[in-house]
KEGU-965924 format. One record per atom (N, C-alpha, C): residue in three letters; x negated, y, z. Coordinates in steps of 0.05 Angstrom, whole numbers, plus 32768, in hexadecimal, padded with zeros to 4 digits. Each point is the difference from the previous one (the first is absolute). Layout:
<pts>
ALAXYZ
...
</pts>
This chain:
<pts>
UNK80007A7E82A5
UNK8006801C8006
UNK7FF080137FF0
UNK7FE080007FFF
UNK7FF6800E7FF3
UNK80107FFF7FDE
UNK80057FE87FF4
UNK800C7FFF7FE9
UNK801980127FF8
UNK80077FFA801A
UNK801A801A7FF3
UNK7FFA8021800B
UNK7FF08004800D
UNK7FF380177FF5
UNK7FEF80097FF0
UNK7FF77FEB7FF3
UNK7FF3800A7FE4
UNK80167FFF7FF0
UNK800E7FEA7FFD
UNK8016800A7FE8
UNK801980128004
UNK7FFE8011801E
UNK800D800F7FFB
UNK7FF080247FF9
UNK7FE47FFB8002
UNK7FF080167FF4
UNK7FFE80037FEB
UNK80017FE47FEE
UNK800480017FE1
UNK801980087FF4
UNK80167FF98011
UNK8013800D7FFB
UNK800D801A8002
UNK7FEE80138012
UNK7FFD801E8000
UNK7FF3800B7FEB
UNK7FEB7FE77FF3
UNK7FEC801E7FF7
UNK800E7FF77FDC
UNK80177FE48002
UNK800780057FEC
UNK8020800C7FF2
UNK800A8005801A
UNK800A800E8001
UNK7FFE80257FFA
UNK7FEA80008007
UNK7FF1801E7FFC
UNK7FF37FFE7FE5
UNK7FFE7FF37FF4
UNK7FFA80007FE8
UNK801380007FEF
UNK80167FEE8005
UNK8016800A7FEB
UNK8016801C8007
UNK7FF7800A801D
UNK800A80157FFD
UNK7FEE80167FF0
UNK7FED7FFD7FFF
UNK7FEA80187FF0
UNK80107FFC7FEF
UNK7FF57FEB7FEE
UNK800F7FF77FE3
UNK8018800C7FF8
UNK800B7FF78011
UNK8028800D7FF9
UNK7FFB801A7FFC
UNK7FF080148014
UNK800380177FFE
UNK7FF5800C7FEC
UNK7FE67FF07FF1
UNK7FE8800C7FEE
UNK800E7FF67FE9
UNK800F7FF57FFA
UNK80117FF27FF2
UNK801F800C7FED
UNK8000800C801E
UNK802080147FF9
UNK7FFC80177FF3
UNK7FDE8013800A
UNK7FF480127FF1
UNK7FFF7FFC7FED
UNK7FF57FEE7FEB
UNK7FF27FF37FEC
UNK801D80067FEF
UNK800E7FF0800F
UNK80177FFC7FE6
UNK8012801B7FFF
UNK7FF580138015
UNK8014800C7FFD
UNK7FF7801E7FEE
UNK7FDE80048004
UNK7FF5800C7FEF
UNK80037FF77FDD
UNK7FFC7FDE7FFD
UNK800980027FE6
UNK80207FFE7FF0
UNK80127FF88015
UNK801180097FF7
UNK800C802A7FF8
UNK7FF3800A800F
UNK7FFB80218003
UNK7FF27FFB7FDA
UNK7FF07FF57FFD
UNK7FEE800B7FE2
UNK800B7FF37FF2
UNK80167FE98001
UNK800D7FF37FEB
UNK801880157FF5
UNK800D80048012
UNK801D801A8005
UNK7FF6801C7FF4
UNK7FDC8006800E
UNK7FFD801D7FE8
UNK7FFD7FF87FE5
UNK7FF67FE77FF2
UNK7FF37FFE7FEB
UNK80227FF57FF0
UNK80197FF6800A
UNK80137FFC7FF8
UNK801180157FED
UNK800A7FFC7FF2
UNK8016801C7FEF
UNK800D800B800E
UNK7FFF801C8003
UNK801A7FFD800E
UNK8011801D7FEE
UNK800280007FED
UNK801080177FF1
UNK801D8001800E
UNK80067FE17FF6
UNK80227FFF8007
UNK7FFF7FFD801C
UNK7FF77FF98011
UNK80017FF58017
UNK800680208012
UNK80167FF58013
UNK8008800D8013
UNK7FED80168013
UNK800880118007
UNK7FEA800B8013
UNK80027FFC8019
UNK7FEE7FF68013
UNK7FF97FF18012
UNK7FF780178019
UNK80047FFC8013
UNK7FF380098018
UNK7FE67FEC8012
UNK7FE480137FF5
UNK7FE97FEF800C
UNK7FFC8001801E
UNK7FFF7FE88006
UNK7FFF8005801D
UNK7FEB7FF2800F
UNK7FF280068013
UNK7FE87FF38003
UNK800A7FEB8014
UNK7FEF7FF08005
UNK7FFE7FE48006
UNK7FF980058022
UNK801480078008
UNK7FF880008025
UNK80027FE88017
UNK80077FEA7FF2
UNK7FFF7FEA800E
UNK7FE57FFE8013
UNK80027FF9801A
UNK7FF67FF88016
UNK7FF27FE57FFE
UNK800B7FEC7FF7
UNK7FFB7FEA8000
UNK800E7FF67FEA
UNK7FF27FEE7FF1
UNK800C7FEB7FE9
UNK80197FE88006
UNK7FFB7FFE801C
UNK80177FEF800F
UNK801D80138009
UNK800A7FFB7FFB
UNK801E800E7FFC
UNK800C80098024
UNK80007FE68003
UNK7FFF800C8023
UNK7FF1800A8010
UNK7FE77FFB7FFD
UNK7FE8800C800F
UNK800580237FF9
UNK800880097FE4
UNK7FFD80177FF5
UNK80168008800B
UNK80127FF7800B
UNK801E8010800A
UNK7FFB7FFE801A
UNK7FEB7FF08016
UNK7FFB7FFD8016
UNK7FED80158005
UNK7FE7800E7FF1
UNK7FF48010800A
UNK800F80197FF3
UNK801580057FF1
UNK8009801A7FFA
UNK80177FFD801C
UNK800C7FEE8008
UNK80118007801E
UNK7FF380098011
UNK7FE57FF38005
UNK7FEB800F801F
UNK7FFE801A7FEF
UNK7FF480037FEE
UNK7FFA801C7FFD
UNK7FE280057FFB
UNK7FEE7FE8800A
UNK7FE67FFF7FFB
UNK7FF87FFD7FE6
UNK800D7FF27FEF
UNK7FF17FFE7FE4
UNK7FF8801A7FF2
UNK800B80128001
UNK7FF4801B7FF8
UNK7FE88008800D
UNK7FFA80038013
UNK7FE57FFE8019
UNK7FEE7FF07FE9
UNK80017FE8800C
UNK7FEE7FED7FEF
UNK7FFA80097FE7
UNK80127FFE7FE7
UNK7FFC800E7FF0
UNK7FF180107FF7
UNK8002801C8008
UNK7FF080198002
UNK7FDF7FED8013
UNK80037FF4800C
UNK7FE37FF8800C
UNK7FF27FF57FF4
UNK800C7FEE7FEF
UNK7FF47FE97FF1
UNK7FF280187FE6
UNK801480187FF2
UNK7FF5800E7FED
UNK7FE6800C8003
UNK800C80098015
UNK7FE88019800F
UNK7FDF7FEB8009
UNK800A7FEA8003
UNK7FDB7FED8006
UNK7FFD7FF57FE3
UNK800A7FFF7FE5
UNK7FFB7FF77FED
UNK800B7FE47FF8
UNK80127FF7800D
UNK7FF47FE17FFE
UNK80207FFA7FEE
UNK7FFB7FEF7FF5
UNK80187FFB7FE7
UNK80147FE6800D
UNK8009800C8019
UNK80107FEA8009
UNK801B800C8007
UNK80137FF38002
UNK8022800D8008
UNK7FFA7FF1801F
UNK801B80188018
UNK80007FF78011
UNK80107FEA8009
UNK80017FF47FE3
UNK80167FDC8012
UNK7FDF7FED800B
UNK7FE9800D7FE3
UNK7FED7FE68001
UNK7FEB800B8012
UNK7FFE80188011
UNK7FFD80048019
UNK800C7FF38019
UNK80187FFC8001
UNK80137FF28019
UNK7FF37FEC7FF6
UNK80007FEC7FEE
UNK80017FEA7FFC
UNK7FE77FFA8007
UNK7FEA80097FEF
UNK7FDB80018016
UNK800680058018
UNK8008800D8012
UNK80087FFC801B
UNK80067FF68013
UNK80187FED7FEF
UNK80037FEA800C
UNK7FED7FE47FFF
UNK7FFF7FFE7FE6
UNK7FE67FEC7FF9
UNK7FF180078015
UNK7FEE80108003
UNK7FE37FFF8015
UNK800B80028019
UNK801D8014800C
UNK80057FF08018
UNK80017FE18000
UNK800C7FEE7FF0
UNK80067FE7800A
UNK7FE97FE98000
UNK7FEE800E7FE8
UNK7FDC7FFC8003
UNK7FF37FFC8014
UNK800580168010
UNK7FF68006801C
UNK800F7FF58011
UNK80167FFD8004
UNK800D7FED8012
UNK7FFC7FE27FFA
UNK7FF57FF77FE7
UNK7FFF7FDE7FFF
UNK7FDF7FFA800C
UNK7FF4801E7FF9
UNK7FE27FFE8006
UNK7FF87FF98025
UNK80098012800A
UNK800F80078023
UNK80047FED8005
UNK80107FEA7FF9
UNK80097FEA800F
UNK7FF77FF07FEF
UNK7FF67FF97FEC
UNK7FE87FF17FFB
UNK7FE78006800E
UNK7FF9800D8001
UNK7FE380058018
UNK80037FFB801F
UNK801A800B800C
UNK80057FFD801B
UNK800D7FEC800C
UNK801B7FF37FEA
UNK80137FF48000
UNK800E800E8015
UNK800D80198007
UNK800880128011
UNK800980157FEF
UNK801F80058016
UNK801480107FEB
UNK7FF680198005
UNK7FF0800D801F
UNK7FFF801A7FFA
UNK7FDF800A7FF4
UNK7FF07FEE7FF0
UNK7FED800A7FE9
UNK801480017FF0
UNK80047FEA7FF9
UNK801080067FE9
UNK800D801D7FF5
UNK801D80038013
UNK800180197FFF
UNK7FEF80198001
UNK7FEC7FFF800A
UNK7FE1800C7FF8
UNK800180067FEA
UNK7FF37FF07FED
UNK7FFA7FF87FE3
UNK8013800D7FF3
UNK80197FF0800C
UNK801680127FF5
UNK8001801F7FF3
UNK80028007801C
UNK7FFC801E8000
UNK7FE4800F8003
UNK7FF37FF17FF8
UNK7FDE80137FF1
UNK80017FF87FEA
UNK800A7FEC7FEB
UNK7FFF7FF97FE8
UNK801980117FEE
UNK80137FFF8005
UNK801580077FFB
UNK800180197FF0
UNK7FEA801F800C
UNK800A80137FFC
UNK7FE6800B7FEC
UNK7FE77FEA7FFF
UNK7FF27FF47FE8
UNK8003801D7FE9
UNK80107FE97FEC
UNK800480137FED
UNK800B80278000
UNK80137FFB8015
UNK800080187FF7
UNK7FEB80168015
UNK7FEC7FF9800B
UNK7FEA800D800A
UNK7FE87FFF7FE4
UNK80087FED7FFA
UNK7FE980057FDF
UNK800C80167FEE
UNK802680008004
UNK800180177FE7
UNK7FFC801E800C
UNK800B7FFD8024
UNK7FE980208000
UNK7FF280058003
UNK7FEB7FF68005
UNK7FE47FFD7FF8
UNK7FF5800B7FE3
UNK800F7FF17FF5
UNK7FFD80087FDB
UNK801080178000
UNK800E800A8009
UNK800C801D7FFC
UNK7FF380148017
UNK7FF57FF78013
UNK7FF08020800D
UNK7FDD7FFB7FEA
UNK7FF67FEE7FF7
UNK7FEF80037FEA
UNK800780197FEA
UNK80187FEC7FF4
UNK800A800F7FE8
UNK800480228004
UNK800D80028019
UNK800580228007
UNK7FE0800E8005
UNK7FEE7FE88015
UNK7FE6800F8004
UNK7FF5800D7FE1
UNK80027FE67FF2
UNK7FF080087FE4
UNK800B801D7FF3
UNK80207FFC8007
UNK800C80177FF5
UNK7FF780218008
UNK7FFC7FF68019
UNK7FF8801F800D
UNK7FE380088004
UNK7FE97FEF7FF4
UNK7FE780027FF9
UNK7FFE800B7FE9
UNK801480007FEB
UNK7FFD80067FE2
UNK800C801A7FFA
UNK801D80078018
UNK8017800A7FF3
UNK7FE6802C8000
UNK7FF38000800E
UNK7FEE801B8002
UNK7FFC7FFF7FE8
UNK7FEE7FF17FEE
UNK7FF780077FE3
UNK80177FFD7FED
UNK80177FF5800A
UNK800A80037FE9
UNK802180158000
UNK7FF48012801B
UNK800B80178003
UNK7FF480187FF7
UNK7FE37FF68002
UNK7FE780177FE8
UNK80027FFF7FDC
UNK800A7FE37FFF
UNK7FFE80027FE4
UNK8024800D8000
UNK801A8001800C
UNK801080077FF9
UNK7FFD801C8001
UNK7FF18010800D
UNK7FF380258006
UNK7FF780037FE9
UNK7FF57FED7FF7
UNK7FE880067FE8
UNK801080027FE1
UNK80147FEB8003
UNK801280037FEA
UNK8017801B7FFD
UNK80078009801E
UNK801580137FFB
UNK7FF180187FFE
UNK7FE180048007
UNK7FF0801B7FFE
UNK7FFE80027FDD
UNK7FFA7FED7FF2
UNK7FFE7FFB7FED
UNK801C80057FE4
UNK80107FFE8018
UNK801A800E7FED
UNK801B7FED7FF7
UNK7FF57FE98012
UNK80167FED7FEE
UNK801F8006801F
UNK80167FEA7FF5
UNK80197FFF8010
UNK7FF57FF3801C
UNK801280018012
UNK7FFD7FE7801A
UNK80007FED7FF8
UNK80167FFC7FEC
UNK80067FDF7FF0
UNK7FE67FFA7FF1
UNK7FFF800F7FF4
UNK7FE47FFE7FE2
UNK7FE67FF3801A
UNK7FF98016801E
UNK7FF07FF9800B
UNK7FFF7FE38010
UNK801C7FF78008
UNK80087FE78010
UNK7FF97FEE7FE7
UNK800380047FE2
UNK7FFE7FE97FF7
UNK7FDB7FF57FFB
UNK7FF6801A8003
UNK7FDF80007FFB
UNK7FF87FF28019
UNK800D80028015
UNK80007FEC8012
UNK80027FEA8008
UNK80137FFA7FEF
UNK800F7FDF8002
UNK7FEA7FF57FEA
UNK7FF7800F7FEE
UNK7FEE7FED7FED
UNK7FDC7FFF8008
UNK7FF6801A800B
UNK7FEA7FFD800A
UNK7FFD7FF68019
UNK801280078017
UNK7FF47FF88018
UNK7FFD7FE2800D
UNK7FF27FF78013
UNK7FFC7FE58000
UNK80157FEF800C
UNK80017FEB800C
UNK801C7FF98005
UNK7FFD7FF88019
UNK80118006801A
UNK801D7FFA7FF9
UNK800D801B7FF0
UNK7FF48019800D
UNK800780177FF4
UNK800780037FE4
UNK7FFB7FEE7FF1
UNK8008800D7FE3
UNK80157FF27FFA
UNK800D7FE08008
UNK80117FF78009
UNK801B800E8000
UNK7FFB8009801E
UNK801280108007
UNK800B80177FF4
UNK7FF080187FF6
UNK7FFF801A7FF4
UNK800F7FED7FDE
UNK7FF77FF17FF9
UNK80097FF77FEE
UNK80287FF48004
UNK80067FFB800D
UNK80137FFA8006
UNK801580178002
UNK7FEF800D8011
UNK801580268007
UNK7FFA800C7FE3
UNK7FEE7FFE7FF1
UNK800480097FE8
UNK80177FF97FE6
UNK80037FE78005
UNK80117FEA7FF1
UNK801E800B800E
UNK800580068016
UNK801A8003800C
UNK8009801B7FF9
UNK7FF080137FFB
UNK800380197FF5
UNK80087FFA7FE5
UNK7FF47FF87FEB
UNK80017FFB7FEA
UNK80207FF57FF2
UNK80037FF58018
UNK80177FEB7FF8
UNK80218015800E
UNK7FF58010800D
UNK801780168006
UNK7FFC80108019
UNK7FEC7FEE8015
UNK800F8000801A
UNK7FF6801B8008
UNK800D80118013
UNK7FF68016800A
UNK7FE37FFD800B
UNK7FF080197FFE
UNK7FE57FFE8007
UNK80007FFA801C
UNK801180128018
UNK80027FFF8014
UNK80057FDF8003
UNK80117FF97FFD
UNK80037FE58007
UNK7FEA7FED7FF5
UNK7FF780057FEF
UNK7FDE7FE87FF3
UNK7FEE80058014
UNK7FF98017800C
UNK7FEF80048014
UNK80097FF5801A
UNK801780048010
UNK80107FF1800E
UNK7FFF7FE98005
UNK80007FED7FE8
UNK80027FE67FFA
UNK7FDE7FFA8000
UNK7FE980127FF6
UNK7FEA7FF48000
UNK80027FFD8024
UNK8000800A800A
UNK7FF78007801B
UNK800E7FEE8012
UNK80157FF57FF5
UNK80117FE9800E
UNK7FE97FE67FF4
UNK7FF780017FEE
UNK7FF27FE47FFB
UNK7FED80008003
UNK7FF080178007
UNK7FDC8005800B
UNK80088005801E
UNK7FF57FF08014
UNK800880078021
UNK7FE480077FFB
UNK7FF680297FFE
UNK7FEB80088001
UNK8009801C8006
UNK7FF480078018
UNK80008018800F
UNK8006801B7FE6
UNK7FE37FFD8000
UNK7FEE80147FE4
UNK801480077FEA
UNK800C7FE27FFA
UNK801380047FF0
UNK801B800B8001
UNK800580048018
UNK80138016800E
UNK7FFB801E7FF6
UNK7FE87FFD8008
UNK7FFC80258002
UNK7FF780067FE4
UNK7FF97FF17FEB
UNK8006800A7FE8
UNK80177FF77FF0
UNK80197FF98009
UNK801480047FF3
UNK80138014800A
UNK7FED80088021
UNK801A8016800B
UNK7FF3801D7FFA
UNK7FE37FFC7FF6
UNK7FF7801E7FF5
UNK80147FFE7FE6
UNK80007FF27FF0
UNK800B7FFA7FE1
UNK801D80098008
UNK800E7FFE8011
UNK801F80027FF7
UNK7FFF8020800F
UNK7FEA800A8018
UNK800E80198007
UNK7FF480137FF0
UNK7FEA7FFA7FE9
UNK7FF580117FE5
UNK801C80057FF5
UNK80017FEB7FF5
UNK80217FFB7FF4
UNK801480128008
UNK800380058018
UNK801A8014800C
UNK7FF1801D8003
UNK7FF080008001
UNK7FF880188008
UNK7FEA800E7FF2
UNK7FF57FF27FF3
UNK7FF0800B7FE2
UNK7FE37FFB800E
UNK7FE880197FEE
UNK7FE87FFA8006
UNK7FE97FEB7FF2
UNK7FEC80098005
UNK7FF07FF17FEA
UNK7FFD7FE5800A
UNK800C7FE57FF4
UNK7FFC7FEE800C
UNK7FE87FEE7FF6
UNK7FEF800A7FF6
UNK7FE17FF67FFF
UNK7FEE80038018
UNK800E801C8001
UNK7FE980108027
UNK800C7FEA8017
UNK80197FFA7FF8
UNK80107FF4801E
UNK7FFC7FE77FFF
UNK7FF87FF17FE7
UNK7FF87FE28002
UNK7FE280038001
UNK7FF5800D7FF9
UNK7FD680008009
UNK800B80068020
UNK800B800A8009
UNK8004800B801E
UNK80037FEA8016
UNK80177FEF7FEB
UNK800C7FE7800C
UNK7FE77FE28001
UNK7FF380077FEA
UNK7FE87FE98006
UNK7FE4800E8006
UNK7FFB8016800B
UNK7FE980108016
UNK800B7FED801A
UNK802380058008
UNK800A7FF3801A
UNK7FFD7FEF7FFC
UNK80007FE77FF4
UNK80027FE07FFB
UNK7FE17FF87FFD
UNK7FF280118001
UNK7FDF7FF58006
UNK7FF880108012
UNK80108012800F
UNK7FF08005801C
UNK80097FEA800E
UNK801F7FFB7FF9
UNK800A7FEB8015
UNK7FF37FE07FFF
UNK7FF67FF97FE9
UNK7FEB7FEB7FFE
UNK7FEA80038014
UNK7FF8801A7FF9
UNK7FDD80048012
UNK80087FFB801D
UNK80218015800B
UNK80067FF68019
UNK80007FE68006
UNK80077FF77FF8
UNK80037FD78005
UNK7FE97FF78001
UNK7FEF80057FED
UNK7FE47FF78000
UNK7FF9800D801F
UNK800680198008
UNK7FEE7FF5801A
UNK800E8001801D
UNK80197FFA7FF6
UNK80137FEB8013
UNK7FF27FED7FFB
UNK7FFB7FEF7FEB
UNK7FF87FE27FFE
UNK7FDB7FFB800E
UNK7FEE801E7FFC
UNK7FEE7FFB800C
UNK80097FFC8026
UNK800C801E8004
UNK80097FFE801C
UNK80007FE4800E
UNK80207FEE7FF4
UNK800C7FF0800A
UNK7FE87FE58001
UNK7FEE7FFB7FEF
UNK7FE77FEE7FF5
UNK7FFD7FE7801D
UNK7FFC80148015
UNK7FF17FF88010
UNK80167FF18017
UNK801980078005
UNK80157FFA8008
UNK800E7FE07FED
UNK7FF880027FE6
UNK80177FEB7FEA
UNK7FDD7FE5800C
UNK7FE9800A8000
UNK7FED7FE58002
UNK7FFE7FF68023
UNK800A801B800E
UNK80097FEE801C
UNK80137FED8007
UNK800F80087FF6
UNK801E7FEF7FEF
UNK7FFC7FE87FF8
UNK7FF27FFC7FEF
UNK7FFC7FED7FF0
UNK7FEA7FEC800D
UNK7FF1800D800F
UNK7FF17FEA8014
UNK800C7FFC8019
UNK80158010800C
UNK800E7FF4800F
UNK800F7FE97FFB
UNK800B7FFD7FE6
UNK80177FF07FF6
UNK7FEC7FEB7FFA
UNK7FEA7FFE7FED
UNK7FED7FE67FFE
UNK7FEE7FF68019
UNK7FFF800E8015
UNK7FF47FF68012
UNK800A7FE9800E
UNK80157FFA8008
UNK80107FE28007
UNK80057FEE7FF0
UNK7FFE80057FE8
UNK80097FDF7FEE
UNK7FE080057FFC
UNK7FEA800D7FFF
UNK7FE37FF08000
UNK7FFE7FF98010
UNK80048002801D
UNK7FF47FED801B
UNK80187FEB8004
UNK801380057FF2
UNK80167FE37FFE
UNK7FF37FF07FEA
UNK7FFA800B7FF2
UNK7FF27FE37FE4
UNK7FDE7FFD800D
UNK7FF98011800C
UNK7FE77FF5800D
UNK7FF97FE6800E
UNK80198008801B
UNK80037FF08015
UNK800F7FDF8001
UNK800D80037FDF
UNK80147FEC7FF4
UNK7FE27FEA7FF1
UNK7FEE80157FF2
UNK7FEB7FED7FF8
UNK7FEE7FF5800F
UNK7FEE80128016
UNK7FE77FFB8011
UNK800F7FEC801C
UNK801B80108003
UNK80027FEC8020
UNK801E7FFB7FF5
UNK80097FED7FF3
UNK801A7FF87FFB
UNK800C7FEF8018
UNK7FF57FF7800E
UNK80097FED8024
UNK8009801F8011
UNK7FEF80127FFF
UNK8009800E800F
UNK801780157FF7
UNK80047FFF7FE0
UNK801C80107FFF
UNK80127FF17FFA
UNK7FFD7FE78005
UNK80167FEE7FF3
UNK801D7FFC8012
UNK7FFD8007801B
UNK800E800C8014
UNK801980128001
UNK7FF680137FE5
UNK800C80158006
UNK80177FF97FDF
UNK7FFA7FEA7FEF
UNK800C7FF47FEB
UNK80197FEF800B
UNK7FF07FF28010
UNK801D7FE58009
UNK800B800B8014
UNK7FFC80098010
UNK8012800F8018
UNK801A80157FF4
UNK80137FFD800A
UNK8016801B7FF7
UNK7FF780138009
UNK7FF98003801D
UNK7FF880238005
UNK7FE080067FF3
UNK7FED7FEA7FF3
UNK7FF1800A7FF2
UNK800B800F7FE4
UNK80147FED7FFA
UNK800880087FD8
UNK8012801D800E
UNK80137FFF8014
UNK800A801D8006
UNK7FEE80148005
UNK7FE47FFA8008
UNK7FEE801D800A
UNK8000800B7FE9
UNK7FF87FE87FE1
UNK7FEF80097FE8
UNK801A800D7FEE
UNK800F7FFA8000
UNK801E800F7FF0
UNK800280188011
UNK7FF880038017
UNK8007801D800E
UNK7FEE800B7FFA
UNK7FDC7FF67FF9
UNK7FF080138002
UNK8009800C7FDE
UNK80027FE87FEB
UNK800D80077FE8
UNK8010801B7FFE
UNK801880038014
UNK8013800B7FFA
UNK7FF4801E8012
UNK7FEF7FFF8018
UNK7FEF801A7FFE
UNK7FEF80057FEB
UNK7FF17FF67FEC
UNK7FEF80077FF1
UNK801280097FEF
UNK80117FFC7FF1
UNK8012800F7FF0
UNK800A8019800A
UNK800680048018
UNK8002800E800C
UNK7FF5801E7FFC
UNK7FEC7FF08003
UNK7FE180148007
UNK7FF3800D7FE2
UNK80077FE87FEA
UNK8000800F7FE5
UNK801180117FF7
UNK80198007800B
UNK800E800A7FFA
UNK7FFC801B800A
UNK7FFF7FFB8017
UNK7FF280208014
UNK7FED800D7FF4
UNK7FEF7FF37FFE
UNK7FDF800B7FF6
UNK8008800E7FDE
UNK800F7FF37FE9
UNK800C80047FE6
UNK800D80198006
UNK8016800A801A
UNK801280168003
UNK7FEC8014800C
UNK7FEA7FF9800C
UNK7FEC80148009
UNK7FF280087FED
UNK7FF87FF37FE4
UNK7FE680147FEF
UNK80157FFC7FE8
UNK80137FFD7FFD
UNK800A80087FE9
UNK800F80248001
UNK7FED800C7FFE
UNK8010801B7FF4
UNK7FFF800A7FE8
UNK8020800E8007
UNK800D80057FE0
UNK800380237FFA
UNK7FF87FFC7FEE
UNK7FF9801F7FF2
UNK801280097FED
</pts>
């Protein structure tokens, strides 16, 4: 028994390896076929319509399966916005992998279907709790930086240059993710697209407050005139008071998030205490059903109770 749950773990994680592959794979060839095609003749050659590469997944059905739900776009934009260079087929597909991880693990440890399903469903959703993770980072970083490099865009239009001339002094000095991005809305201008819509589109791919209120000063300058140097220094005076506010929301709330947090560690320390120093006397509450039912209920109040305590000191500004 143990044997075929090891070889069916090797068979997940190699399975997950040739899905990376396929996918890091399909990039590869598909970037150099892109530099083979520019570096090709093309005098006589027909004129072509470039079209970008929106596939979902490298697997043909998976890619027609998440464009029917409607989620692959979701994912998509999520996976951009946390940095990470993956399509959303090889997201589903990590998903499944570490659910069935967790389910061979569950009933390898318990030999019992409902750990298992446990494992299941705490393993399962794994990966994609890592990619927002990596994308409320990526936005934190974004909105730590985006103040100075709303000073250096003041500094460039006091100085005399275009919005464009100033967005591009942006995209090349400021630090990243911000320059990234500004680099991108710069490139989409360049290439035709209305300004209104490059700003539009930045703001669809930055989920950043801040970044709201300086593209909605930018478009009502736009309609209605006015010095828009005064109205962007104006717009980041507001975007560092509203920092300082948070800062002392975050002092405020301090004392509430560490009650919390020793509420929530205070029972699995006197459960791993009582499991080391007197293991006869909790061993009771292991082999018995209404023991393993108390500890899944107290489980399912402690989550509970993190969740409460998370909706009580999280305020939003």
């Amino acid at each position: 028994m143990i044997m075929l749950f090891i070889i069916l773990i090797a068979a997940a994680v190699a399975l997950l390896v040739v899905g990376v592959g396929v996918e890091r794979g399909g990039a590869v060839a598909r970037e150099l076929g892109e530099r083979l095609r520019r570096m090709a003749p093309q005098e006589d050659a027909p004129l072509r319509e470039v079209e970008r590469d929106r596939r979902l997944s490298v697997i043909p059905w998976l890619d027609q399966a998440l464009r029917n739900v409607r989620v692959g776009e979701r994912l998509e934009m999520l996976l951009y916005q946390a940095g990470v260079g993956l399509r959303a087929g090889s997201l589903i597909m990590l998903c499944v992998l570490f659910a069935v991880g967790g389910y061979i693990i569950g009933l390898a440890m318990s030999h019992r279907v409902f750990p298992a399903i446990v494992g299941l469903a705490a393993c399962g959703p794994l990966p994609l709790l890592y990619v927002m993770q990596k994308k409320s980072q990526r936005m934190r970083a974004f909105a730590r930086e985006f103040p100075d490099a709303l000073d250096l865009l003041v500094t460039a239009l006091r100085a005399g240059l275009s919005f464009t001339a100033a967005m591009q002094i942006v995209a090349e000095e400021a630090p990243e993710p911000v320059r990234g991005e500004f680099a991108v809305t710069v490139e989409e201008q360049s290439l035709g697209l209305d300004p209104r819509e490059a700003l539009l589109n930045l703001t669809r791919r930055v989920d950043v407050l801040d970044l709201r209120f300086f593209a909605t000063a930018v478009l009502l300058q736009r309609e209605t005139g006015g010095n828009l140097a005064e109205v962007l220094a104006n717009t980041s005076a507001l975007i560092r008071d509203r920092f300082r506010v948070l800062g002392d929301i975050a002092t405020y709330t301090a004392q509430g998030k560490i009650t919390g947090l020793i509420l929530v560690c205070l029972p699995i320390f006197i459960t791993l205490f009582m499991l080391v120093l007197t293991p006869n006397f909790f061993k009771p509450m292991l082999d018995s059903d209404s023991g393993r039912f108390a500890l899944w209920f107290a489980a399912g109040m402690q989550t509970a109770g993190i969740l409460a305590v998370r909706k009580i000191v999280n305020i939003r500004v």
